[in-house]
Each structure stands twice: as structure tokens, then as C-alpha cells.
C-alpha positions as CSV (number, residue, x, y, z in Angstrom):
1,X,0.0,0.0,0.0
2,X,3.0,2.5,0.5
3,X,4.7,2.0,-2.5
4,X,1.3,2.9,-4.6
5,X,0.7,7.0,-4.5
6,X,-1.0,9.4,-7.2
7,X,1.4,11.7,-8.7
8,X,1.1,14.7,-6.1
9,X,0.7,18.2,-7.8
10,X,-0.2,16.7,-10.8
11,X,-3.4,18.5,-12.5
12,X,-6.7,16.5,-13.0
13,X,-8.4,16.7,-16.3
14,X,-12.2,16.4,-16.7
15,X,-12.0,12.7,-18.0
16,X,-12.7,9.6,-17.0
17,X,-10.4,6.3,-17.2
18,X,-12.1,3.0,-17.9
19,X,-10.5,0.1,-16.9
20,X,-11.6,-3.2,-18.1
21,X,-10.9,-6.0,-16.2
22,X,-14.1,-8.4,-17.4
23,X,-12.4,-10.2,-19.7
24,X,-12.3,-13.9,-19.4
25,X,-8.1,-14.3,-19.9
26,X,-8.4,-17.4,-21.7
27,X,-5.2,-17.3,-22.8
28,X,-3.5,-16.3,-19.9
29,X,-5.2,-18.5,-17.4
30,X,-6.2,-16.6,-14.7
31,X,-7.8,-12.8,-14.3
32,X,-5.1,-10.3,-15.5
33,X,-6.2,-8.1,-13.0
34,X,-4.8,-10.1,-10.3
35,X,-1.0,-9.8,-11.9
36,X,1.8,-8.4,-10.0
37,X,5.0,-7.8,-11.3
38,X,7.6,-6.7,-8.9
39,X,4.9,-7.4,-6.0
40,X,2.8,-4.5,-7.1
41,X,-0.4,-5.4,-8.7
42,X,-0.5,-3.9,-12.0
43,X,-4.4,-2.9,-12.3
44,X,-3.4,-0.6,-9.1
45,X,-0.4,1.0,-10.8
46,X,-2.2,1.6,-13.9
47,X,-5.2,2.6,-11.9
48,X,-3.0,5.2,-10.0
49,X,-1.2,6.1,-12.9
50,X,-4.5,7.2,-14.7
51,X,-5.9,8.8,-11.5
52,X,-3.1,11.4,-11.7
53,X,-5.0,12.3,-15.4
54,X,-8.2,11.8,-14.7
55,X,-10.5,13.4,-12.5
56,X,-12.5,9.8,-11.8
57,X,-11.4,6.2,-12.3
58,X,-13.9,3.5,-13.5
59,X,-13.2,-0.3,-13.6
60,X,-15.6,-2.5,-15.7
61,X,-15.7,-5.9,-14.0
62,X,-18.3,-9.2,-15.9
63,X,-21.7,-9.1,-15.0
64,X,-21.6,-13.0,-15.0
65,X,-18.9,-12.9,-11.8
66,X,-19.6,-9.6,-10.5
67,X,-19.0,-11.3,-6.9
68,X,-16.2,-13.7,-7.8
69,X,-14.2,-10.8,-9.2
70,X,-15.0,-8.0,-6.6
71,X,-13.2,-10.1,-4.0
72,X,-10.2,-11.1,-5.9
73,X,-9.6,-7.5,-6.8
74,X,-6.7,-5.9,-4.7
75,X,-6.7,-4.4,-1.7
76,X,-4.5,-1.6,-2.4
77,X,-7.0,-0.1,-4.9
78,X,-8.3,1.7,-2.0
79,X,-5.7,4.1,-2.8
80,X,-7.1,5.4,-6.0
81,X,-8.8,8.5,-5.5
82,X,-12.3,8.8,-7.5
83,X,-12.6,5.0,-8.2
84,X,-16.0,3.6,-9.0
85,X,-17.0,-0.4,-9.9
86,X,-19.2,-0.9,-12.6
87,X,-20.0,-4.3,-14.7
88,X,-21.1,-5.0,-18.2
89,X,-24.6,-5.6,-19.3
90,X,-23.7,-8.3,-21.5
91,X,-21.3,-11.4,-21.8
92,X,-19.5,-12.8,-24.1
93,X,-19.6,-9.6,-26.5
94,X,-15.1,-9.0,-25.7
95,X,-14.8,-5.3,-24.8
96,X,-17.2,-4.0,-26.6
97,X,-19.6,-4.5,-23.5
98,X,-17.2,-3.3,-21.2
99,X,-16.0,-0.2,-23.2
100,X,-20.1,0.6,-23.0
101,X,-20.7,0.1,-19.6
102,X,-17.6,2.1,-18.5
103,X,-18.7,4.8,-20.9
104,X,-22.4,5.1,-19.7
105,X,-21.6,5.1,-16.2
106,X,-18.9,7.8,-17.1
107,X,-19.4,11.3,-15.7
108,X,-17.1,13.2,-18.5
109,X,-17.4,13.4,-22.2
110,X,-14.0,12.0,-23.0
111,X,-12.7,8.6,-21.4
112,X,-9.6,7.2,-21.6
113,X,-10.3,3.5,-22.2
114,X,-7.1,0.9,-21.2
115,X,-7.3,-2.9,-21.1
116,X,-6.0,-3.9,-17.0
117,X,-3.2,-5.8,-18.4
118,X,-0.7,-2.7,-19.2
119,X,2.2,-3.2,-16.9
120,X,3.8,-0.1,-17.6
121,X,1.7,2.9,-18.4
122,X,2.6,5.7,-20.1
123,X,1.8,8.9,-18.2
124,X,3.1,11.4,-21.0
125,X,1.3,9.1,-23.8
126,X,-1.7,9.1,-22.3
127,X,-1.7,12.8,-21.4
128,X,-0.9,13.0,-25.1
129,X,-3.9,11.1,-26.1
130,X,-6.1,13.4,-23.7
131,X,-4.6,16.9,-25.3
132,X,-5.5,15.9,-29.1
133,X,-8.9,15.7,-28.0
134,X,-9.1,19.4,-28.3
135,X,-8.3,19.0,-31.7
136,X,-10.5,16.6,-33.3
137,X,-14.2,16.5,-34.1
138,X,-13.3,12.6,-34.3
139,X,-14.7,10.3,-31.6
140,X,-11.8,8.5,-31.0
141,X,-8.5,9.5,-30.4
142,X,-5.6,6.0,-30.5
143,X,-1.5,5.4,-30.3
144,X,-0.9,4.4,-33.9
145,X,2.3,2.1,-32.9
146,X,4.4,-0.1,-35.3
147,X,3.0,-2.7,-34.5
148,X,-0.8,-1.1,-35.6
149,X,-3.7,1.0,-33.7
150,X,-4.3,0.5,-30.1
151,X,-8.1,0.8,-29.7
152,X,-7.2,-0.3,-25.5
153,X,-5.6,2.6,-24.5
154,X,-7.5,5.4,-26.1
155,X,-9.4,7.9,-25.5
156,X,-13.4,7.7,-26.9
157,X,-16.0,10.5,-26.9
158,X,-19.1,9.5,-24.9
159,X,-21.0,10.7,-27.8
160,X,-20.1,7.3,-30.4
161,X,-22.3,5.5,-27.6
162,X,-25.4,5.2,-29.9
163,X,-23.2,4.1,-33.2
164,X,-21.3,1.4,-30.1
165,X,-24.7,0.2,-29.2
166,X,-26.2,-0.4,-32.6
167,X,-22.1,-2.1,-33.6
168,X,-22.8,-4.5,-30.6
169,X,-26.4,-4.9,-31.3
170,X,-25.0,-6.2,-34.7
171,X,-23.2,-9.0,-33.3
172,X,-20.0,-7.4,-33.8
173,X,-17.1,-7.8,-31.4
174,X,-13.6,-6.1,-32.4
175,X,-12.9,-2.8,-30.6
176,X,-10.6,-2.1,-34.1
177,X,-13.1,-2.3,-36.2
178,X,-15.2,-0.2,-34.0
179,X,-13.0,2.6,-33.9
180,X,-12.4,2.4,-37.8
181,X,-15.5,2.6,-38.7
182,X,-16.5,5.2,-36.1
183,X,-13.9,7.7,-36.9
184,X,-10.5,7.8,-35.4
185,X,-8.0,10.3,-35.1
186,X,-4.4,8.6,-34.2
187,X,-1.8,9.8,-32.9
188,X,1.3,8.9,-35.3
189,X,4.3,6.5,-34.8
190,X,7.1,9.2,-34.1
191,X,4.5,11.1,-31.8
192,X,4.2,8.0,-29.4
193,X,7.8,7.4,-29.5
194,X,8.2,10.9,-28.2
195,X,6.2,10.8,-25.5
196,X,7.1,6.7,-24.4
197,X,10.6,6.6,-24.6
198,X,10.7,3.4,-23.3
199,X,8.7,1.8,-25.9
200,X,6.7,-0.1,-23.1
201,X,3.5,1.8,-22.5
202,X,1.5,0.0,-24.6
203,X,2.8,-3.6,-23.4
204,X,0.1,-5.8,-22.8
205,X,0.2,-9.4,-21.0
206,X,-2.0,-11.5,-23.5
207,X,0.0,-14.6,-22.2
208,X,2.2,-16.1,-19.5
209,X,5.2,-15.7,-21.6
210,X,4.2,-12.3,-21.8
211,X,3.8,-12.2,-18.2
212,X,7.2,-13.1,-17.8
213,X,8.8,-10.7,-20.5
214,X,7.1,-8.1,-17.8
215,X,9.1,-9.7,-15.3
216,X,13.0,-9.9,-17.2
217,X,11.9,-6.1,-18.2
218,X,11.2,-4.7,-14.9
219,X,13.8,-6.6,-12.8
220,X,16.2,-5.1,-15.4
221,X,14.9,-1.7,-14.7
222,X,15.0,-2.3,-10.8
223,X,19.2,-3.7,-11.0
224,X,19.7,-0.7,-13.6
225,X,18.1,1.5,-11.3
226,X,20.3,-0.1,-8.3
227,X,23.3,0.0,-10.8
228,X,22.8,3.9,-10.9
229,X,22.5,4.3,-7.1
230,X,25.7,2.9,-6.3
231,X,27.2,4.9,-8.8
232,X,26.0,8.2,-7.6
233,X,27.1,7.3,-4.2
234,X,30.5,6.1,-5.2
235,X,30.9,9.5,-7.3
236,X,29.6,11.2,-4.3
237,X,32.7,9.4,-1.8
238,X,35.1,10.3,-4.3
């Protein structure tokens, strides 16, 4: 609980960040939401991290195991300041449903939408993301990364809920195609580069090898970090 804080003097924007953490993980094996990586749950440091943007934090939990979920959730998510649980109205629809419900229950126009499995989240990117909404008559603003558009960590106008609703209605289930067809602004390759310089914020743990990539990456960090402390201190003796 004391190593998780919100950035302090950091200004607020009127936005909302949506969390899902419904989905069903098949891939990984277990809720996401329940990964830690260097004993710090990582739904609480993104949930933190966002709450240091964003004036209120929602996280979208499934309808089908509203209970089940609400007590494997962390304890230290107490510590997010403005957090409310909501869950999806429907199952089995991918994050569609939760990107709705989150939405809806929203109290700001814009929301910054982020799948819970983002290990290391970008502060500057997603302040980034938030600033070209002043900018654009599009209802979506997405990181346009080598690797392709990132419809999870965006930020999406509450007013595409009708045109969401009917794309649901239609059986449809890809938050891509969503956007695409919806109207996206992106924000370009060299522009995300700039503002993640570590070329992690939009890492997401799909699988356990994933999960273990997190791992290597962030106990590098910590011995590089170490590395620099006992360098400073030996420069300081001399």
C-alpha cells in the first residue's frame, strides 16, 4: 500500500479512465487483474497512474462474476482516488460490453479506455492522447504504434455510444473495427515514440510468456536503477 501513491501536484483533467478488467483471460489462465509484477499489482499501478489524469477512475468488471471478481480485486485499490466499480450488461460480447458500460456510467465526455493488463503505463502518452482531443471533431483519439492502432488505450468520446450500441447490437465484437468505422484520429508512430521513450506503455500481457517478459523487463529496470544508485554514491565518496 505505500509503494502505490498518485502523482502529487499533478493537475486533474475532466475525463474519466475506464479500466476493463471483465475479460475472461483465456489465454493467460487466470484474471489479468490479479498480476503483480515486482509485488505490485499492476491494475493498481495503472489505476493510479490514470488517476493522476483523470478526474474519476472506473473499472468494468463481468456481470456473470460480479461477486467472484470484486473479492479477488486488490486491496490496495483503496488508494485510487475517484474509483467507482461498474460491470457489463452483456457477456460474451469481448470489450465492446465493457467499453459501454464504463462509458455510460462515465461522468465526462471524454474517457480514456485501457485494457487492466498494461504493466507499464505511459503517463506522458496518455496525457498525449487526452490533449489531441481538443483537436479533433473525431470520436476516438488511438497510439498508432508499429506494431498497428491500439483501440485499449485510447481515449473515446461518450458521444459514439449510440453508433457502439447499434455495432454491438450487430453482433460485432472487435474494438478495431469499432473505432475504424466510427472515426478515429491517431496519434502517429514518431509522436508515441516521443512521448514513451521506453517503448513499453503500450505492453500488454495476453500470455504467460508475456507475463514473464514483464518480469525480465522490470527486474532489469529495478538492477539498472540499483546500478545507478551505487554509482551516484560512489561518485559522491570520491
Amino acid at each position: 500500500m505505500n509503494r502505490l501513491s498518485v502523482v502529487k501536484g499533478a493537475v486533474r483533467k475532466e475525463a474519466t479512465a475506464v479500466i476493463l478488467a471483465g475479460g475472461r483471460s483465456v489465454r493467460m489462465g487466470r484474471d489479468k487483474f490479479t498480476l503483480q509484477i515486482g509485488g505490485v499489482p499492476v491494475i493498481c499501478k495503472l489505476a493510479l497512474t490514470l488517476a493522476s489524469l483523470c478526474e474519476e477512475v472506473i473499472i468494468v468488471i463481468s456481470a456473470d462474476r460480479k461477486m467472484e471478481q470484486i473479492r479477488l480485486l486488490p486491496d490496495s485499490l483503496e488508494a485510487v482516488p475517484g474509483l467507482r466499480l461498474v460491470h457489463d450488461r452483456q457477456s460474451r460480447t469481448g470489450p465492446l460490453a465493457g467499453i459501454h458500460a464504463g462509458m455510460t456510467a462515465a461522468r465526462f465526455r471524454h474517457c480514456l479506455v485501457t485494457a487492466c493488463d498494461i504493466p507499464f503505463p505511459s503517463r506522458k502518452l496518455a496525457s498525449g492522447l487526452l490533449a489531441e482531443t481538443k483537436d479533433t471533431v473525431m470520436p476516438v483519439v488511438a497510439p498508432q504504434a508499429e506494431e498497428g492502432l491500439h483501440p485499449l488505450f485510447a481515449v473515446y468520446n461518450r458521444g459514439c455510444l449510440p453508433l457502439l450500441e447499434k455495432f454491438i447490437a450487430n453482433g460485432e465484437r472487435s474494438a478495431l473495427e469499432f473505432i475504424l468505422e466510427a472515426g478515429v484520429r491517431t496519434l502517429p508512430p514518431e509522436r508515441v515514440r516521443e512521448l514513451d521513450r521506453t517503448g513499453m506503455g503500450l505492453f500488454d500481457i495476453n500470455r504467460p510468456i508475456d507475463y514473464m517478459a514483464a518480469q525480465n523487463y522490470a527486474a532489469g529496470q529495478l538492477a539498472a536503477g540499483a546500478g545507478h544508485g551505487v554509482r551516484r554514491m560512489s561518485e559522491r565518496r570520491g
